[in-house]
C-alpha positions in Angstrom: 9.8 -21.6 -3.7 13.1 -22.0 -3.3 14.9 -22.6 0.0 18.2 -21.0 -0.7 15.9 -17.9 -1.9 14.5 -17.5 1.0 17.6 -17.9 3.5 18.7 -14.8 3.2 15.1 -13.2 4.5 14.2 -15.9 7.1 14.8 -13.3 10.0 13.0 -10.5 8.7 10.5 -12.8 7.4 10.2 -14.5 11.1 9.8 -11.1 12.5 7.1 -9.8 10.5 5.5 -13.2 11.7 5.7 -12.9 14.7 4.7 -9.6 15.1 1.5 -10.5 13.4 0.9 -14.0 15.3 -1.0 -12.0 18.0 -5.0 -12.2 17.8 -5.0 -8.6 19.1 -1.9 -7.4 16.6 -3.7 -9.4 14.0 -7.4 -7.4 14.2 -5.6 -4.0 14.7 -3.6 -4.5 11.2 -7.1 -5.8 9.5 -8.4 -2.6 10.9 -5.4 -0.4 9.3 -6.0 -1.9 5.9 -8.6 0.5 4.9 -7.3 3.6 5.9 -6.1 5.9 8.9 -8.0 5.6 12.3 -7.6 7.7 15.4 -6.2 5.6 18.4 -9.3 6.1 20.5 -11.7 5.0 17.5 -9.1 1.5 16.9 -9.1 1.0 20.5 -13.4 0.9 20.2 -12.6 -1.6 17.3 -10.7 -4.1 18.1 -11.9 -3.8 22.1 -8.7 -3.0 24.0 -8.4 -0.4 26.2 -5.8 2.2 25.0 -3.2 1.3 27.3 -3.5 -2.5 25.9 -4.1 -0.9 22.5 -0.6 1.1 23.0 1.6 -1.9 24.2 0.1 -3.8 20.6 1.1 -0.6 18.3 4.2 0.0 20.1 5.3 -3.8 18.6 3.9 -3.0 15.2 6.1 0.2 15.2 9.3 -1.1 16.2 8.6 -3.6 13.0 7.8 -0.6 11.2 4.5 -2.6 10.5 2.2 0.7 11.4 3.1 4.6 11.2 1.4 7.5 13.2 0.3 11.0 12.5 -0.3 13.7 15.0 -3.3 16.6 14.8 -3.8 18.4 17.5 -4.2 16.1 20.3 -5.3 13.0 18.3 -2.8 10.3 16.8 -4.0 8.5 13.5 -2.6 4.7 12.9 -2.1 3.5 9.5 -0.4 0.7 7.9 1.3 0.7 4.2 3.4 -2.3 4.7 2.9 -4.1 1.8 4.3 -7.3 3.5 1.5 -7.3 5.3 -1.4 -5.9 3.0 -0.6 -9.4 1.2 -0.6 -11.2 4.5 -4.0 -9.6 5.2 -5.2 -10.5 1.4 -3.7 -14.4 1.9 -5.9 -14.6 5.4 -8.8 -12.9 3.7 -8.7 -15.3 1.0 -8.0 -18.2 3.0 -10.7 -17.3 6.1 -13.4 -15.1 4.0 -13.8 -15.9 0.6 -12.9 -19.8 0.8 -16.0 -19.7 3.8 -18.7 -17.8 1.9 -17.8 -20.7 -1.0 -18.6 -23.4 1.0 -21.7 -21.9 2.6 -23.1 -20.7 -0.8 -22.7 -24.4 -2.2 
């Protein structure tokens, strides 16, 4: 990789980061991978309560990391950032596969 590549994205780069350093940010984005889920059923899922939950997503949107969809009285979360679906798939390889090879050997 080139460094002079890369200068002109550091910010947005850093941003996208950051906004995914979070434990909590981190789980609700793993969650979004495989489809929409209603705010009260992520809240369940990642264990926040949905005033927590709302303070995480409100970050995610102003990165435009997550988007929402209204019906009726329930709002759907879902994330089709692909910055961050190959984030998720570096960590997944990284954390998941790489740890089911060592146990299996």
């Amino acid at each position: 990789m080139e460094t002079s590549d890369l200068a002109d994205h550091t910010n947005v780069a850093a941003a996208l980061l950051s906004a995914m350093a979070n434990p909590k940010r981190l789980l609700i984005l793993c969650s979004l991978v495989k489809g929409e889920v209603a705010v009260g059923v992520l809240a369940t899922q990642v264990g926040l309560s949905q005033s927590a939950l709302s303070q995480h997503l409100s970050k995610l949107r102003a990165q435009k990391l997550v988007k929402t969809r209204r019906d009726a009285q329930t709002i759907y979360y879902s994330s089709t950032s692909e910055p961050v679906m190959k984030i998720l798939a570096t960590l997944e390889d990284i954390y998941l596969v790489q740890n089911r090879n060592r146990s299996a050997a």
